[in-house]
N, C-alpha and C positions, 0 to 999 in steps of 0.2 A: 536499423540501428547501427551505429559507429563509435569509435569511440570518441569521437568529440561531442557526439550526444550525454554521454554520461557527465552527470553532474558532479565534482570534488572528490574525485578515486584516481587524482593521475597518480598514485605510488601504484596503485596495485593495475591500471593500465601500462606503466613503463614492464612492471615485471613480468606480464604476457608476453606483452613484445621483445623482449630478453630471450625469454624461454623460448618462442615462435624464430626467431631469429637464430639462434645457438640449435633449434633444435632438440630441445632440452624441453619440450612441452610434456608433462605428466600425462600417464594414462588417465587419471582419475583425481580431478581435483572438486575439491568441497566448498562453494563460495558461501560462506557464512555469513551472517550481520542483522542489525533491526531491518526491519521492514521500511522499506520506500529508500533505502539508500545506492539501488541502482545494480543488484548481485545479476538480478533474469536480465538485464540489460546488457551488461556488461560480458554474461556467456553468450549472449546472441550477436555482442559485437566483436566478439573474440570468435565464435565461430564462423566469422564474417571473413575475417582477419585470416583465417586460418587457410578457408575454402577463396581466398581472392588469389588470381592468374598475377597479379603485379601489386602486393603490398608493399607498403610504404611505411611509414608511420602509425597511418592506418590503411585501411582497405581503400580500393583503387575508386570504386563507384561506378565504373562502366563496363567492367570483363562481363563476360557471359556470367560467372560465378556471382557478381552483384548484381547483376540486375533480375536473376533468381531470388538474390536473398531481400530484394526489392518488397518480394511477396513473400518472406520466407518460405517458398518452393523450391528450394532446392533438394536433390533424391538425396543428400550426402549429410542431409541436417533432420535430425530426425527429435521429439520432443513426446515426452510421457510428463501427464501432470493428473491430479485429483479430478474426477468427473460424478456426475450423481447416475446411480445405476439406474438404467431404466431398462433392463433386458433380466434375465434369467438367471439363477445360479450356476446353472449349463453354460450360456452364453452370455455374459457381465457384460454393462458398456466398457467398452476401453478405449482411450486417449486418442486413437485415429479415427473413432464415433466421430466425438466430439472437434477433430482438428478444424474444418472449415473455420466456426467458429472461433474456437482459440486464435489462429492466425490474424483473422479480422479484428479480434478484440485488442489484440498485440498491437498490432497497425494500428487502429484510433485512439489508442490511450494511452502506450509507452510505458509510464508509471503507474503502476496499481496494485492490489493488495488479494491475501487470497478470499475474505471477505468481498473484493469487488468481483473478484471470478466466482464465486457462490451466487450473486448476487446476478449476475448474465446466463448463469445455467438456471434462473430462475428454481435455486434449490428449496427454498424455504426452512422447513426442520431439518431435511434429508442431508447425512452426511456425506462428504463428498472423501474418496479414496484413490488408491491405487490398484487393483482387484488383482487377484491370485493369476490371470490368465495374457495379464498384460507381461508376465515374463519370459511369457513364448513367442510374441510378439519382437519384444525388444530381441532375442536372439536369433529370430528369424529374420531380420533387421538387417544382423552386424554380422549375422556369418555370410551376407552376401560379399560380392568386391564391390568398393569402392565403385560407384557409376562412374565419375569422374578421374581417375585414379589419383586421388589425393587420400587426405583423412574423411573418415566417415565419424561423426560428431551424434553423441546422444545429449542431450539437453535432459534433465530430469528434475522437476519444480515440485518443491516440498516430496523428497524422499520418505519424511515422516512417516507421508500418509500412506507407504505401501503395505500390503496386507502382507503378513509374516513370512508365507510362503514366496509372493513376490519379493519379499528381498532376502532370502536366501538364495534366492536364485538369481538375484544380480550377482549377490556376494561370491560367486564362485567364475563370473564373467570379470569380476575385478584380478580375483586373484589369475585368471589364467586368458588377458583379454586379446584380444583378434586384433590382428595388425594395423599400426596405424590407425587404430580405434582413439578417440577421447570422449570419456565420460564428465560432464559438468555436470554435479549433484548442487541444488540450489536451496536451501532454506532459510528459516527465519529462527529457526531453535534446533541450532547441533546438538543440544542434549537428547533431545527426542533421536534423533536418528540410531538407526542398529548400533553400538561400538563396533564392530567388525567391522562395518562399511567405512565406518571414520579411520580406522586403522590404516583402510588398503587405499587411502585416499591423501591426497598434498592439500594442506585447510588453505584457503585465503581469508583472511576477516577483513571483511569492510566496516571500518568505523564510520559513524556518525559525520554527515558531512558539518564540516565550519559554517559557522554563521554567514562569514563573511562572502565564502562562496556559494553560497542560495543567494543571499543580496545579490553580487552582482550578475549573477545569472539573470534574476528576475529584476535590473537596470538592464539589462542587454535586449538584442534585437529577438523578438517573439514578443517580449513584454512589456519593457519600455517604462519598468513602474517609476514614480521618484523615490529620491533616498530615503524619505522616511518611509513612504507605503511597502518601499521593498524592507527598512531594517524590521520593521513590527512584526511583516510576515515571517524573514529567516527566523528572528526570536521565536515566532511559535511553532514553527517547526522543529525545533528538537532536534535539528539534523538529519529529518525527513525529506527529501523533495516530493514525496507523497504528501506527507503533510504539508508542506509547502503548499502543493494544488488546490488540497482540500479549502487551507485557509484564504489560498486567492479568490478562489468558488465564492468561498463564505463571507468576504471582504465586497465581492461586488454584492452580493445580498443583504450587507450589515448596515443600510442605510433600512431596510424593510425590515429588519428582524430589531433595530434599537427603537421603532417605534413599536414594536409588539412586547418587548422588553419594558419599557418606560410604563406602557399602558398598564402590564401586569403588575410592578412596584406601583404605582400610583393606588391603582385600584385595588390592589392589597392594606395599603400603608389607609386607607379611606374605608374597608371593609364596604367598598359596595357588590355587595354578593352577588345581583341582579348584573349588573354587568361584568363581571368576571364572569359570567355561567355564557353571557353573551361571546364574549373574548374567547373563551372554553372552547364556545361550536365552532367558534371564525379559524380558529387554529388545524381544528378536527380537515377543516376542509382541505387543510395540505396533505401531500403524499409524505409519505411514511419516510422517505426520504431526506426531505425540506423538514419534519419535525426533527427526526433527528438532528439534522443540523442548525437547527435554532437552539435547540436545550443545548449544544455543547456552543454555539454563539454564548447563550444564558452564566456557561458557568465559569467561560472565562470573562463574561463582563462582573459577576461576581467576585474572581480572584481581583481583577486590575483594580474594583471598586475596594476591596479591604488592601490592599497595596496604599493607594491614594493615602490612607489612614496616617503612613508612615513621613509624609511629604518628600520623599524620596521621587522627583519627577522620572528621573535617570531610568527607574524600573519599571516607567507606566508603556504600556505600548497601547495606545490609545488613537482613533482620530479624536479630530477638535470636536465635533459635533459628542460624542463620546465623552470626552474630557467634561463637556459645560458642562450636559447631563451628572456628570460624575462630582463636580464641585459640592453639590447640595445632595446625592446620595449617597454619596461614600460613608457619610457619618452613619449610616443604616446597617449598616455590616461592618461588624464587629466580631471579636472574639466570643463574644454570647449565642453569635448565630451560624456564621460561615461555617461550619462544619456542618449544621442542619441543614443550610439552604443547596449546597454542593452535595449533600447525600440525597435529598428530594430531587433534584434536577437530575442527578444520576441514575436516580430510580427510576424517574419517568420514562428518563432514554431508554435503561432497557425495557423496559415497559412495551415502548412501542417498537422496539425492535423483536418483542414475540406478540407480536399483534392483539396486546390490550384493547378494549374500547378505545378508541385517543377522545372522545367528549369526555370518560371516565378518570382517563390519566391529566389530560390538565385539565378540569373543573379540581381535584384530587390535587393536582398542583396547586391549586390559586389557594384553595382555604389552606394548606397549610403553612404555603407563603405568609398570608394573612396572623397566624399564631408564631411565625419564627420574628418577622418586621416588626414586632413587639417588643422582643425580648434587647 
């Protein structure tokens, strides 16, 4: 990762390299912001930046130090994040358990979420943390020197979730830290973190990326979309480039999920029960995954369709196939229902996201479809 990878954060890329440059790098800084707007990115690109033999603008790409952070192995970069316990109260997983892992998931996906890292430790209900044991770790870590003799770099992803003990016991590596040390604290909710640790720490906030630049990221080379397929996606991104991905995902799928859409409104608006129970199983057969992302396809073709209502084209983000379909349903969702149909479809999702029957959650869908396409 570099910082020309990072999507729409050149304010707060100029201001690393200021600081990197002057010398003037914090022991301990806080990258804060929503989720998917590039924070874990941007400390990996920055500790990139940091540990390179000949930076520039950005890091060089061929020192010995890059072509370590190639793999993120380098001994001088070191990372603590949330893991699911699988060992003992004695002996707790902690974070260099799990690193193999982590690093590879870093490397194949760039942007993701801590829900997609739950999701690869194959956590299920189990909650994932920081454990009491991982504080001896991190300072058994940083009281070494330097392998390299530069800085030695701790990366630490959702501080949050450290258990009380571990972070009192960073808190006193902030206040009295080991040379040439830098801590990157990474979260998605500064409030949650200790106050004490925010104290002894320099915030960065990353805002929300521009619309404009998720468009043209996703007109550029990687993706190559056109104007309109990229403006729809930055619009439903929200300033995510995570969500940005999600809905790219969901865009090349949404030719297969407006026919599973269409089928459902029809055969609601008709009350044919017998095939709806049919539609019900065909659905059942996806991974719990692909449902998920149909019911949130479902409930923004919902919003766009009561939007339509307004003839305000300006605010539809629609394809054309989308669109036609939308001419003759739109009239269907109205102020009498669009609050029922978005609360059922939201249901469903969590639904299967704690592992309901899915023939149970949308059969359970359809008839209630069926009484909201009424009203």
């Amino acid at each position: 990762m570099y910082f020309k990878d990072i999507v729409g954060q050149q304010d707060v890329i100029a201001r690393l390299v200021q600081d990197a440059r002057q010398g003037t790098v914090p022991h301990a800084l806080l990258l804060a912001g929503p989720e998917g707007t590039g924070k874990l990115q941007t400390a990996i690109a920055f500790a990139r930046y940091l540990l390179c033999a000949q930076p520039g603008q950005d890091a060089c790409g061929h020192c010995p130090s890059c072509v370590k952070m190639d793999k993120l192995i380098h001994p001088d970069l070191h990372f603590v994040f949330p893991v699911i316990n699988k060992g003992s109260s004695d002996n707790p997983t902690k974070s260099d358990d799990e690193i193999a892992t982590w690093r590879q998931f870093i490397l194949d996906n760039r942007y993701f979420g801590f829900e997609d890292w739950l999701q690869e430790l194959d956590a299920g209900n189990k909650q994932a943390q920081i454990c009491t044991k991982e504080s001896e770790s991190i300072q058994s870590k940083l009281a070494l020197k330097s392998v390299e003799g530069g800085y030695k770099i701790m990366i630490i992803w959702h501080p949050e979730k450290m258990h009380q003990n571990c972070a009192n016991a960073l808190l006193k590596l902030l206040e009295e830290p080991p040379a040439r040390t830098v801590f990157m604290l990474v979260t998605d909710t500064p409030e949650n973190v200790l106050e004490t640790i925010v104290s002894r720490t320099q915030r960065i906030d990353f805002k929300r990326i521009p619309e404009q630049a998720i468009q043209e990221q996703l007109m550029g080379p990687g993706y190559g979309l056109e104007e309109n397929q990229a403006r729809q996606i930055a619009h439903l991104s929200s300033g995510s480039w995570l969500k940005a991905m999600n809905a790219l995902r969901i865009n090349a799928e949404s030719e297969e999920f407006l026919d599973y859409f269409m089928q459902l409104m029809r055969m609601a608006y008709a009350r044919r029960i017998k095939d709806l129970k049919v539609w019900s199983d065909a659905m059942a057969g996806g991974g719990r995954e692909w449902q998920k992302r149909f019911l949130g396809y479902c409930q923004r073709m919902i919003r766009e369709n009561f939007i339509c209502n307004f003839h305000l084209p300006q605010l539809n983000y629609m394809t054309e196939r989308e669109m036609q379909f939308s001419q003759k349903f739109a009239p269907f969702v109205n102020e009498g229902n669009i609050i029922g149909l978005m609360d059922e479809l939201s249901t469903a999702q969590r639904d299967i996201e704690q592992n309901v029957n899915s023939k149970m959650v949308f059969f359970d869908l359809s008839l209630k479809t069926i009484m909201l396409m009424k009203q």
